[in-house]
Backbone bond lengths (Angstrom), bond angles and torsions (degrees), N, CA, C in turn:
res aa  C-N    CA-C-N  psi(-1)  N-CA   C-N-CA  omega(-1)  CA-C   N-CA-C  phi
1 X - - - 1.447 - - 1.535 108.97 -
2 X 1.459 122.10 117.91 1.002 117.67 173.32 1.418 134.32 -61.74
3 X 1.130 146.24 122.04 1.571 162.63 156.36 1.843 103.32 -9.09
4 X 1.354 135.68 156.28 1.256 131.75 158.66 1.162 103.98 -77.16
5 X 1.346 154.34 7.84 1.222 145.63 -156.42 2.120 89.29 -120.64
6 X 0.977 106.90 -63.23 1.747 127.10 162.30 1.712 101.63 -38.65
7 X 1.201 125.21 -45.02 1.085 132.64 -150.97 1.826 95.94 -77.93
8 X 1.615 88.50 -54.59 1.791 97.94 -179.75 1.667 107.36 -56.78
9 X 1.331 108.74 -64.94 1.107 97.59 173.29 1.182 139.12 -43.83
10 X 1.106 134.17 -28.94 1.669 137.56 164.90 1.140 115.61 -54.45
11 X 1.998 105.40 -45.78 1.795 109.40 178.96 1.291 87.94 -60.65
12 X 1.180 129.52 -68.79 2.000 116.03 -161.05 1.413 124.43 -44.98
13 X 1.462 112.59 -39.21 1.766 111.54 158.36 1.155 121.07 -50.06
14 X 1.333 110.57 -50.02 1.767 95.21 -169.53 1.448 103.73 -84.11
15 X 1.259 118.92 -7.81 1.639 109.94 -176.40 1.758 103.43 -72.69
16 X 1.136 132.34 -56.74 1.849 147.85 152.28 1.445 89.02 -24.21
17 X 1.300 119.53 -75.52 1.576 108.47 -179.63 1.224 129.79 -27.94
18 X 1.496 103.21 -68.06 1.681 121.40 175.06 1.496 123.96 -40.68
19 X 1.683 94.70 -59.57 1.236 114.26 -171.89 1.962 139.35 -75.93
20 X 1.509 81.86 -33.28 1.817 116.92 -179.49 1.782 122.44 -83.34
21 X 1.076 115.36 110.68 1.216 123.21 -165.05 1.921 87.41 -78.75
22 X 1.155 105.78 155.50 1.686 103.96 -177.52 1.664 114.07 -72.10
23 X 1.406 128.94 107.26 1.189 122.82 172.36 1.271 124.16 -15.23
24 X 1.424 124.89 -50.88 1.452 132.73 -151.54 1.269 95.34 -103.95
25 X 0.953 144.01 -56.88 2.081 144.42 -166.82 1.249 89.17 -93.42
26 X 1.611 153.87 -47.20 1.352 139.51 -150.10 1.443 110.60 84.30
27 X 1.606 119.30 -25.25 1.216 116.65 -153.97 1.942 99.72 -66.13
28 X 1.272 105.93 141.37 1.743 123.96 146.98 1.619 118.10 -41.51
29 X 1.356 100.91 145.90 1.509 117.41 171.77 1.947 102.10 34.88
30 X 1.194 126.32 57.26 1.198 118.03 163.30 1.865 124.51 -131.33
31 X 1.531 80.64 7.66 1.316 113.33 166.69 1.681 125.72 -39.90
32 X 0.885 147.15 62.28 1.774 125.24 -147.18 1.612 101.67 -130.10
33 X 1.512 91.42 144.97 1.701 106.01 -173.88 1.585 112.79 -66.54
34 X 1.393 121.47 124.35 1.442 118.17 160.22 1.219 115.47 -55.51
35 X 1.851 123.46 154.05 1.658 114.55 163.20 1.324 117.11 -43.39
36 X 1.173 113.02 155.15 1.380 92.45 172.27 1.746 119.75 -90.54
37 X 1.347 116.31 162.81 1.337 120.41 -163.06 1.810 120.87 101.44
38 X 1.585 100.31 -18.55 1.411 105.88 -175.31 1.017 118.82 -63.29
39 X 1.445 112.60 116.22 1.792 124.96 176.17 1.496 133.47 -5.21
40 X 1.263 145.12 40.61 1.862 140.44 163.68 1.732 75.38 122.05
41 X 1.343 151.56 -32.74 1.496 119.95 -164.99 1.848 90.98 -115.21
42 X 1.326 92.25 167.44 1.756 120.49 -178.71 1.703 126.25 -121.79
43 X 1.482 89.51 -26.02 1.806 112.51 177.65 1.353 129.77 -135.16
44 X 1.323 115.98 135.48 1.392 125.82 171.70 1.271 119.21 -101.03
45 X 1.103 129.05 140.34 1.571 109.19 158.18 1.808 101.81 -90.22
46 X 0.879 117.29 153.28 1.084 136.48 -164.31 1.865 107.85 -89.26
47 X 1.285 92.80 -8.88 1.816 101.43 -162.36 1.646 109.88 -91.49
48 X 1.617 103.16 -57.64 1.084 115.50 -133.47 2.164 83.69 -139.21
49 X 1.485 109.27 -8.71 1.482 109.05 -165.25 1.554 143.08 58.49
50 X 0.988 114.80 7.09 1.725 140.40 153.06 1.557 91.52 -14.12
51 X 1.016 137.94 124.44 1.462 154.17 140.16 1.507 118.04 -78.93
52 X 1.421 114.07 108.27 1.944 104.95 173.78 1.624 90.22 -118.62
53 X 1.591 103.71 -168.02 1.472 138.60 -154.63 1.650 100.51 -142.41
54 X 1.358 116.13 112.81 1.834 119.76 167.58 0.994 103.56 -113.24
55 X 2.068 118.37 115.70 1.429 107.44 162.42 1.400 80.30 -96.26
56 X 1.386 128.45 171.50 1.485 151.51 128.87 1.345 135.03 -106.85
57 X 1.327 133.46 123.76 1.304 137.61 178.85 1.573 103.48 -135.37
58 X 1.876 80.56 171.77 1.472 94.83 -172.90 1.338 110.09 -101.21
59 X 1.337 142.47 -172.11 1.834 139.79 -159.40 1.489 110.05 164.90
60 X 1.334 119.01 130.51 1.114 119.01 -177.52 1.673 95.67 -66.41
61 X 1.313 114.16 -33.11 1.953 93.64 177.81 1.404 103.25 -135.18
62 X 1.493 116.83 124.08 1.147 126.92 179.03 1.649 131.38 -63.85
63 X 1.329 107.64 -1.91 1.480 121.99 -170.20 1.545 102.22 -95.99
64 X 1.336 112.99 4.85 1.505 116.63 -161.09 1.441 84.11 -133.66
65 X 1.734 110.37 150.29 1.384 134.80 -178.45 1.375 100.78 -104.49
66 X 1.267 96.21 126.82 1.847 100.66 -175.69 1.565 107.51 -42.47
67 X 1.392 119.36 -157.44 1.660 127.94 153.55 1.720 115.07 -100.00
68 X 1.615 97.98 -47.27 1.295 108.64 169.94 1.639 111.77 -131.71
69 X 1.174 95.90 145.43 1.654 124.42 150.94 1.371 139.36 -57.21
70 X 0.829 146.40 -169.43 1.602 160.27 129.32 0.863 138.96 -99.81
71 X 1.225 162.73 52.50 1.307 157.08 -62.52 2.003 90.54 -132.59
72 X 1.375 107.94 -135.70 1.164 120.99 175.67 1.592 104.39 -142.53
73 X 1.398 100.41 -141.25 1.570 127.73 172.75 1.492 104.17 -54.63
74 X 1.179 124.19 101.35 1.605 120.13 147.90 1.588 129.38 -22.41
75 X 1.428 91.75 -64.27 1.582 111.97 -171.16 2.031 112.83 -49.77
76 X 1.112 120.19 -37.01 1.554 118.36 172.44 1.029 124.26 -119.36
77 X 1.947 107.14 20.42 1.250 121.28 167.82 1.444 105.17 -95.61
78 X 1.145 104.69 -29.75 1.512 105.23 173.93 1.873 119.97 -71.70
79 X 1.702 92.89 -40.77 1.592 108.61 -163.34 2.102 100.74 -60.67
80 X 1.212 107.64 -19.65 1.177 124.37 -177.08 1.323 115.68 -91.76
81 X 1.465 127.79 -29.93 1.244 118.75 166.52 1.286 107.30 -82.46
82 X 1.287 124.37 -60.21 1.694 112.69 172.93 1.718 121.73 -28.96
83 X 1.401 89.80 -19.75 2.023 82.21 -169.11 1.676 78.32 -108.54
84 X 1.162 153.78 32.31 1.617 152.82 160.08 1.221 99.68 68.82
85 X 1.455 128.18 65.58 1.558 109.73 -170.36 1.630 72.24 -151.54
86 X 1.664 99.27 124.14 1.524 115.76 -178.59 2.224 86.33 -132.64
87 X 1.137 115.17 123.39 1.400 124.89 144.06 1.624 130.51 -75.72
88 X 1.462 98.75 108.31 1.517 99.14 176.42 1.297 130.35 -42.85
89 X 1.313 125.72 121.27 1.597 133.26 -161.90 1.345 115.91 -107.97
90 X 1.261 103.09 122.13 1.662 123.33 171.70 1.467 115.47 -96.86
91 X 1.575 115.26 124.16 1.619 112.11 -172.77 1.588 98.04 -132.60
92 X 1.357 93.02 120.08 1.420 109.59 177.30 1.692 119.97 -79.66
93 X 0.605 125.67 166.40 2.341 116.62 179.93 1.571 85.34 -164.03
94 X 1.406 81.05 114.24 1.622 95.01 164.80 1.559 111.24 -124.68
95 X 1.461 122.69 162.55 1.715 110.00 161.95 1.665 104.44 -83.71
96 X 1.036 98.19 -160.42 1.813 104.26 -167.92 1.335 84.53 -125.87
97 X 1.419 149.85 -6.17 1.208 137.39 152.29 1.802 114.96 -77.81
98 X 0.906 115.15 -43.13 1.457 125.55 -155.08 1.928 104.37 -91.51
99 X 1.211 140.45 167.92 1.458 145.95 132.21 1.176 127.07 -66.39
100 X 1.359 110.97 -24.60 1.348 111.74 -173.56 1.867 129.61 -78.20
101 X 0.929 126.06 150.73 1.604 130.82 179.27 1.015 155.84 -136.00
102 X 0.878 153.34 133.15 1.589 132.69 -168.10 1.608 109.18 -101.52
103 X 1.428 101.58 145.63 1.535 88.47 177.63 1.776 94.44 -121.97
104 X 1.495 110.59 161.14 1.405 132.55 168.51 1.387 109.97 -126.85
105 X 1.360 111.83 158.87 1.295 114.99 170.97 1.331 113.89 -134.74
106 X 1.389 126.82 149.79 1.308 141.18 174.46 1.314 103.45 -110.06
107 X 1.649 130.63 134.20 1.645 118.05 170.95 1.765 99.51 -89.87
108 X 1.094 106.99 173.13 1.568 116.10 177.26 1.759 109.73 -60.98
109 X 1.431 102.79 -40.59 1.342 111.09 -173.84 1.395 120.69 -85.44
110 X 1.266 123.64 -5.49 1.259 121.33 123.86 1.036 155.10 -54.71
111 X 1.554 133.45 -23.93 1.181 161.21 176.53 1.593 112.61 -59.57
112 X 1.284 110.26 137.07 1.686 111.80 165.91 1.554 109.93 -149.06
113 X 1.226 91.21 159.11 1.928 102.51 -156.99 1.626 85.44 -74.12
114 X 1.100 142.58 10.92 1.937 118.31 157.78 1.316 104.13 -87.87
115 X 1.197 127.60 24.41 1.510 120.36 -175.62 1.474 96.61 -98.10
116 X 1.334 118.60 -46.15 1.617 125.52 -168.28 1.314 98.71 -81.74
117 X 1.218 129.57 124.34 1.502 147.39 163.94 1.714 103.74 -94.51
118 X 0.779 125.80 156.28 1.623 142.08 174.34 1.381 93.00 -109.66
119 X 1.152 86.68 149.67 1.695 121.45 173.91 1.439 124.48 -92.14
120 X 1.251 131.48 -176.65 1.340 126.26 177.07 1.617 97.43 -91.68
121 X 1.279 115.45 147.95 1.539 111.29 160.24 1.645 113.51 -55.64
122 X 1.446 104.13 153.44 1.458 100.85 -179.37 2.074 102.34 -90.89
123 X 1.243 103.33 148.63 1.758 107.75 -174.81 0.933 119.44 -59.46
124 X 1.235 135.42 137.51 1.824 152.85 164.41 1.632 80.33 -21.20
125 X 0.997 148.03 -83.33 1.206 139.34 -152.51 1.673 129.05 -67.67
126 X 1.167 108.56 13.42 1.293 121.71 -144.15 2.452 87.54 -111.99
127 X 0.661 114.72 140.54 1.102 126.00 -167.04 2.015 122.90 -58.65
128 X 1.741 93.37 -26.55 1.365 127.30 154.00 1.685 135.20 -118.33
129 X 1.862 90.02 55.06 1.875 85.04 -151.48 0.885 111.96 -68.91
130 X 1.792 128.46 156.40 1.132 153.67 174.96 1.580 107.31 72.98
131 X 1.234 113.85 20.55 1.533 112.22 161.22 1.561 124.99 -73.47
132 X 1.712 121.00 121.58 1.226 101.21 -162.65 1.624 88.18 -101.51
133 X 1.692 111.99 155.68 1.657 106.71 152.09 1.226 102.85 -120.55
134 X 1.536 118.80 -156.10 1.297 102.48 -164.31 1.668 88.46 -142.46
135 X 1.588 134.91 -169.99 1.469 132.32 145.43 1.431 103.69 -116.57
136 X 1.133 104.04 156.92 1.918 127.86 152.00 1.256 129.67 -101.49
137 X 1.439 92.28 114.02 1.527 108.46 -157.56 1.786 96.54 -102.62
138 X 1.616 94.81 120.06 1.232 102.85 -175.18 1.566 128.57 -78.00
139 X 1.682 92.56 -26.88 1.619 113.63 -172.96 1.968 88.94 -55.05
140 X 1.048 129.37 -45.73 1.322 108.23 -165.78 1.780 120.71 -53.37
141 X 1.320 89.59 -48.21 1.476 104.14 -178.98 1.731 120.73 -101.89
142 X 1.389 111.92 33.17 1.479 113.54 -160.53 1.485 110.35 -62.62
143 X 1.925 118.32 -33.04 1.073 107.33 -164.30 1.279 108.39 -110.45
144 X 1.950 120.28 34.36 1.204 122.72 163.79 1.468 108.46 -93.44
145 X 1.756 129.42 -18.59 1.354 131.69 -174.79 1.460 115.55 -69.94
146 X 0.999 115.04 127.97 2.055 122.73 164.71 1.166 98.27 -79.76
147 X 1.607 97.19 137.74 1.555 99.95 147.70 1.399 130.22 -91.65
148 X 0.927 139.67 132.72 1.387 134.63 -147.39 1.973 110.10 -110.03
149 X 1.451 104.61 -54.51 1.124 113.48 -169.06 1.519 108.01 -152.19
């Protein structure tokens, strides 16, 4: 059973899906959901293979870019910046009343590794211990994001 947190996020994939013409080809509807669990990306285009990144969160106002994120897994967020490999990021802001969202985009080639902060490890007692994730901190890069929709 998926989590409400899992739950949002899924609405925010397929909304980028729906909505997002593919950066790289332009082409319509070629947008398509990764399995889920797949390593730092969420989307393919189906055309041309473009790889992006959907965080989604919630915000009392959606026209505004959080400060921070949530990132994921540390561990192949890192293994990927060390080898220069940044995935273009799509961030959805929704309220927790409403469906509706705004999306922004970050390209890859904008991106720099002070954006990802690490997290604390999670505790020996903790159900996934010593798993680190990390956040995305937007204030660094605020005035590289588009707003899109």
């Amino acid at each position: 059973m998926a989590t409400e947190k899992q739950k949002l996020g899924d609405w925010g994939e397929k909304l980028v899906a729906k909505q997002v013409n593919c950066p790289s080809c332009k082409r319509q509807n070629t947008m398509k959901l990764l399995p889920p669990y797949f390593k730092c990306a969420d989307l393919i285009c189906d055309f041309c293979g473009y790889l992006a990144q959907v965080k989604t969160t919630t915000s009392k106002e959606i026209d505004t870019l959080p400060k921070t994120i949530l990132g994921a897994a540390w561990g192949p967020q890192q293994e990927r910046m060390n080898a220069g490999i940044f995935f273009p990021l799509f961030v959805v802001v929704t309220t927790k009343i409403s469906k509706e969202g705004s999306i922004f985009f970050l390209p890859a080639d904008l991106q720099i590794p002070e954006m990802f902060k690490t997290r604390k490890p999670l505790s020996s007692t903790a159900k996934r211990a010593g798993w680190q994730g990390y956040l995305i901190d937007c204030d660094v890069v605020r005035d590289r994001f588009v707003r899109l929709c």
